[in-house]
N, C-alpha and C positions, 0 to 999 in steps of 0.2 A: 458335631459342634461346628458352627459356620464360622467359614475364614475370613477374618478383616479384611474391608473393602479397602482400598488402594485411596491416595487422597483423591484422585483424576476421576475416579468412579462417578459414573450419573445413576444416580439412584432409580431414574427413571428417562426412558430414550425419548425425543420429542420426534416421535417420527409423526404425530398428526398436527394438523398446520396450528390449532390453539394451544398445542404443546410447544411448537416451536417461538410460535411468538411469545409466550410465559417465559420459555425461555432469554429469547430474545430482548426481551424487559427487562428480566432481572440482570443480564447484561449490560442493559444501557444504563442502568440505576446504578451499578458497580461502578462501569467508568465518569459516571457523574459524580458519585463521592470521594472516586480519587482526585477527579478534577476540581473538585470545590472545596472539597475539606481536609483531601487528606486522607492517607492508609490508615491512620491511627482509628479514622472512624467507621471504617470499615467493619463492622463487625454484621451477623446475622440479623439478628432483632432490627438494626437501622435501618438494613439495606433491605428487611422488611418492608416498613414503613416507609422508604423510599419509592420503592416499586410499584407500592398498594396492594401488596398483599398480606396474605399472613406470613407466618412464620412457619406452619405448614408446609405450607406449597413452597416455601425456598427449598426446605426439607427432601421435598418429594423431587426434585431433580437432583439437591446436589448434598454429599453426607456433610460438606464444612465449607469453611468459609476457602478454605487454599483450593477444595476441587473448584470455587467459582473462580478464583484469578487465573488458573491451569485454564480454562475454559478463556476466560481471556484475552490471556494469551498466547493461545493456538487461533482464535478469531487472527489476532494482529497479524501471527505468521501468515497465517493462509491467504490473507488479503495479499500483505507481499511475495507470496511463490504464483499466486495467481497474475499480479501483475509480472514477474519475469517469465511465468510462461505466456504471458500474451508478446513479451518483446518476441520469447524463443520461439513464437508461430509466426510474428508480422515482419522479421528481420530475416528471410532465408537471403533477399539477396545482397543483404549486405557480405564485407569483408568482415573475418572472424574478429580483427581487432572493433569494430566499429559494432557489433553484437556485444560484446563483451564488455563494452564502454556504455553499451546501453544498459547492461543489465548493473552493471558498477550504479548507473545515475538513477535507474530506479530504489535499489539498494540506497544511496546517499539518500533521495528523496522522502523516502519513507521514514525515514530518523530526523530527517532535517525541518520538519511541520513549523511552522510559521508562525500559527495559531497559537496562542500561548496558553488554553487550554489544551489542545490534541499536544503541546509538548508536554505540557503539566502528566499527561495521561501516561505518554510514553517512560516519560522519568519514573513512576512509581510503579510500573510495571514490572519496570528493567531493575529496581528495588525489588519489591516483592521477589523478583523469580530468584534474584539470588539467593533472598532468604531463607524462600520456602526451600530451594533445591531443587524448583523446576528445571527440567534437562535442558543442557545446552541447545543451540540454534542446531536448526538441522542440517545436513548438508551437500543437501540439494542442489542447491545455488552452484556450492563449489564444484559438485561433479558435472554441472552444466556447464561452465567454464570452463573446465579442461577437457571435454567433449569436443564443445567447438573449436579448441585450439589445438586438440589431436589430432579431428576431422581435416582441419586444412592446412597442418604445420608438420601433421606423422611425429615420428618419437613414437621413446616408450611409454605405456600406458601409466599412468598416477598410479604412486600408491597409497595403502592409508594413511599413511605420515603425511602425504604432500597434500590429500585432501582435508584433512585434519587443521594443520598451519593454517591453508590459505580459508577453512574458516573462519578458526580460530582471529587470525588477524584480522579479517574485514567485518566480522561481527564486533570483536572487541573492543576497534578502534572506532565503531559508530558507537559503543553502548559507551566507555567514557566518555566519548565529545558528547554525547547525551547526558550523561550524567553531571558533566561539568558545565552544563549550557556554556560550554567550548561557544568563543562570536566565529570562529574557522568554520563550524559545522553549517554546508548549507552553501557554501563559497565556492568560486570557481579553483581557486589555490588548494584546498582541503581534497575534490575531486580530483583534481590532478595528483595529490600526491598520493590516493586511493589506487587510483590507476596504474601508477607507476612498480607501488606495491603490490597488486595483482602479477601484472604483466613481470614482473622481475620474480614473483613464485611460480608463475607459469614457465618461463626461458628455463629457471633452473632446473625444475623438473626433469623437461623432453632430453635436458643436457646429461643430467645425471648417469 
């Protein structure tokens, strides 16, 4: 008897380039109906008719409608770990604090979208995944910043708890000031107080 596919499951892999871009459509057709109309209209059949195709081919990459938002946003992550790992290759000769402020303002930047579509997008994402039960942020981020601040501070190494919190809090505290189109999000005051919040879970750490 075959085993239920996972919601994340792609039905079908885009490994050839008219695959990827199918793909890549019925993505952009997603974040256009969150952007204009709304989750509520999000359904298969629309985001058919959005895309221009059938209802098939939505089929044949993804089993439902949550594996497409799971897809997503893992796009959204990815774009932002790609951006902190360009700060973590072009910042070696800064100071650990001055890397770590970088990856903070990328982090704020990428929540803080201007555009009042791309926030529109961001808002219903960060809806959706709670609802669905997409897994928490990853925490990548966070062990990249206690790397660089072991690297040049020493201390004891983090443990999970301490990598955990300081996601936990820097993730959390941009998803409600998202979710609340917070006017702080995006400020030079909000940043600062980001920072201070990192840097004060980092100190405690190495002290522990």
């Amino acid at each position: 008897m075959p085993q239920p596919q996972p919601a994340g499951f792609n039905r079908k892999s885009p490994i050839q380039g008219r695959a990827k871009q199918t793909v890549a459509t019925i993505l952009e057709a997603t974040a256009r109906i969150l952007t204009e109309e709304g989750s509520e209209r999000l359904t298969t059949n629309h985001l058919a008719r959005r895309a221009g195709f059938s209802i098939g081919t939505i089929y044949q990459y993804f089993p439902n409608r949550e594996a497409i938002v799971l897809a997503l946003v893992e796009r959204q992550r990815a774009e932002v770990e790609r951006r902190v790992k360009a700060v973590l290759a072009g910042g070696e000769d800064a100071g650990p604090e001055a890397r770590i402020a970088q990856i903070v303002r990328t982090l704020h930047q990428a929540f803080a979208v201007h555009r009042a579509p791309q926030r529109r997008l961001v808002q219903a994402l960060l809806r959706l995944a709670a609802t669905q039960g997409i897994p928490t942020p990853p925490d990548t981020v966070a062990r990249a910043i206690f790397t660089i601040w072991r690297d040049a501070k020493g201390g004891r190494a983090p443990g999970e708890s301490d990598v955990f919190v300081l996601t936990q809090s820097l993730f959390e505290t941009l998803r409600q000031a998202t979710l609340q189109s917070s006017p702080l999000l995006g400020t030079v005051d909000f940043e600062e107080a980001l920072l201070r919040m990192v840097f004060g879970c980092l100190r405690g750490a190495s002290q522990s």
